[in-house]
N, C-alpha and C positions, 0 to 999 in steps of 0.2 A: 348501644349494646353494653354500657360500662356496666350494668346490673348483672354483668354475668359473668362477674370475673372469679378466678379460681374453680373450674368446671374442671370433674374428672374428666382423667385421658385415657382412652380404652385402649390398651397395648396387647396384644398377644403373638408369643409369649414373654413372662417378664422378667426370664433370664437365660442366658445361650451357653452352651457348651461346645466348644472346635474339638475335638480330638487331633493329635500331630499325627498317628498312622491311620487315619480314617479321611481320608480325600474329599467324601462325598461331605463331610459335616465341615469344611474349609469354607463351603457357602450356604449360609442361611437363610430366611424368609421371615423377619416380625410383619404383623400385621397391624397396622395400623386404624381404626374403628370413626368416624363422626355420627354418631349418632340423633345428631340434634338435626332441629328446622330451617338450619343454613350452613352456608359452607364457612370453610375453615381451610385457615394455614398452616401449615409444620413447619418445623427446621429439628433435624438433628445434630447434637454435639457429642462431641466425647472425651472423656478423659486421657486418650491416645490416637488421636487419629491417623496418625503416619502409618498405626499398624494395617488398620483397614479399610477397605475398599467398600465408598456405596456409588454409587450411577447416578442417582437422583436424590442427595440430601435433603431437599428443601423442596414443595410443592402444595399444591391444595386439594382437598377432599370434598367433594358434593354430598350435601344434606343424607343421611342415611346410606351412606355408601363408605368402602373402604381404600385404605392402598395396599398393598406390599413394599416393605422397604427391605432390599436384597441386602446382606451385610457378608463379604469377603476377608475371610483373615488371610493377611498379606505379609505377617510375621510368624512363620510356624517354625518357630527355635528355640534349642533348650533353654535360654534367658528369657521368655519368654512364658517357661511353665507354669503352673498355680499362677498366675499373677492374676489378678483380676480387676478389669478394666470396667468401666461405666460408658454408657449412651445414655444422654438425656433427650427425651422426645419433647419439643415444647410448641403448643398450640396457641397461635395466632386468630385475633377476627380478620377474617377476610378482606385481604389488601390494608390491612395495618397493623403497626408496630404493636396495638395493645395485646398482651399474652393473657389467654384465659385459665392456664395449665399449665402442669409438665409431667412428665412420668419417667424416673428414671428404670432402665435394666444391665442389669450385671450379665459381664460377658469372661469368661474363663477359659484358657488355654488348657489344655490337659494333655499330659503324655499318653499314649499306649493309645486302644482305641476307647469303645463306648463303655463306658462306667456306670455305673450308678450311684458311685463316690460322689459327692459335690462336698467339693475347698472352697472356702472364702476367705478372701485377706480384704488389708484396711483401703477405702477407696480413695481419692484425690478430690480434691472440692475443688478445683479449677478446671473448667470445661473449654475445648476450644471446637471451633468451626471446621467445619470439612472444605474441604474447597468443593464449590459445585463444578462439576461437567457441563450442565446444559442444564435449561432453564425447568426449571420445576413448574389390679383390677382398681377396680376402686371402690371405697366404702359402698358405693352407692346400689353395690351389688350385695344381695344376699349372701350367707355361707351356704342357705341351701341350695340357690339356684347356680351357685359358684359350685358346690358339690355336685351336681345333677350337669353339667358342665364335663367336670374333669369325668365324671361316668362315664359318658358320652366319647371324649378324645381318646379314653385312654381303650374303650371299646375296641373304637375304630383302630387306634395305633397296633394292637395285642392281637384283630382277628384278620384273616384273608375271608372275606363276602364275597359269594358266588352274585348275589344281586342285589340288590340297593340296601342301604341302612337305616330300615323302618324306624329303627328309636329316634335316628335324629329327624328323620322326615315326618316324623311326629312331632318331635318339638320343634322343627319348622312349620309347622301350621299351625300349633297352638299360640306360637308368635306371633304369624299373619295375621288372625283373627283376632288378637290381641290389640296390635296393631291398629285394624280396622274400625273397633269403638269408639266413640265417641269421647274426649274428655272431660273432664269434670268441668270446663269451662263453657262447654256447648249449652244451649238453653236447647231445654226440651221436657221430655213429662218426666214428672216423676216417678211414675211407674218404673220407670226401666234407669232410675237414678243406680241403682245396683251394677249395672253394666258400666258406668262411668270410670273410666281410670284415668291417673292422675296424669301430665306431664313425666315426674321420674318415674311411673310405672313404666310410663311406655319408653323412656330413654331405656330402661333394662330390659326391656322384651326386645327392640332394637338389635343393645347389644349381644343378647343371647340368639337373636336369630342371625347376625353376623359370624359368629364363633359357628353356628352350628350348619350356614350356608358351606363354609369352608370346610370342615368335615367331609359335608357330604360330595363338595368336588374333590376335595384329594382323597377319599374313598376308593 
């Protein structure tokens, strides 16, 4: 599998905000994405780890499935305001050291509660390791399906629905079906050579049907 090195990392989302008087935002949820035909390994680092708290640093993701990686601010102190720390997500093949990735996200302390202010300061280029507990966008994405996306979250975020969220269970299916075709690698007529889509089409239906599974459970 060395032909496959340097492969986007689907991370969402790909930067955090704590608030110090807002309790509930002291723990977070990035999601983590494999999108491709086999599994894969993670490991997280960070730029400050002693601040925060994860449970399961390091693990693996099965072929088109995702994780949640819980992230803990364990430092909510005024030395610790505006400052802005780094997580690097970096993607491993499956039981070995070779890394096909990485994605970094910026993580920011903030005073008072939820803002819409976003500080950035300069970040550290030396990463270290979390200690484990227990055993464990990217180009590749359009602007518009990247747009058609944040539509979508920031729907859900901004509305209370009395019953399900047609838009995205809409573009939950147009993914499935997406999904389903054939690729361009399949032999078959040409007739129906139009229905073919490519490998990276379908790594981004994948990922966009990932992003928008989640949606509609935390709906």
């Amino acid at each position: 599998m060395s032909d496959l090195k340097r492969l986007p990392v689907f991370v969402f989302p790909s930067s955090l905000n704590f608030y110090a008087e807002d309790s509930s935002s002291h723990k977070q949820v990035v999601t983590l994405y494999n999108p491709y035909e086999y599994p894969v390994d993670f490991r997280v680092l960070s730029t400050a780890p002693w601040k925060y708290r994860i449970v399961d640093p390091e693990g693996s993701i099965k072929p088109h499935m995702c994780v949640d990686i819980v992230i803990r601010h364990n430092a909510i102190i005024p030395s610790s305001f505006h400052v802005t720390d780094k997580f690097r997500i970096q993607m491993y093949e499956y039981n070995s050291k070779q890394m096909l990735g990485k994605k970094d996200i910026t993580v920011t302390l903030l005073p008072g509660k939820s803002s819409s202010t976003s500080d950035s300061a300069s970040s550290q280029e030396l990463f270290k390791q979390f200690p484990s507990d227990t055993q464990s966008s990217s180009d590749a994405v359009s602007s518009i399906q990247g747009q058609a996306l944040t539509d979508v979250s920031s729907r859900a975020g901004r509305q209370n629905f009395v019953g399900p969220n047609y838009i995205a269970i809409a573009v939950a299916c147009v993914c499935i079906i997406a999904l389903m075709l054939p690729t361009t690698d399949d032999k078959g007529s040409s007739l129906w050579a139009f229905l073919h889509l490519s490998s990276h089409q379908k790594m981004v239906f994948a990922f966009t049907l990932g992003l928008v599974t989640m949606v509609i459970l935390r709906a």
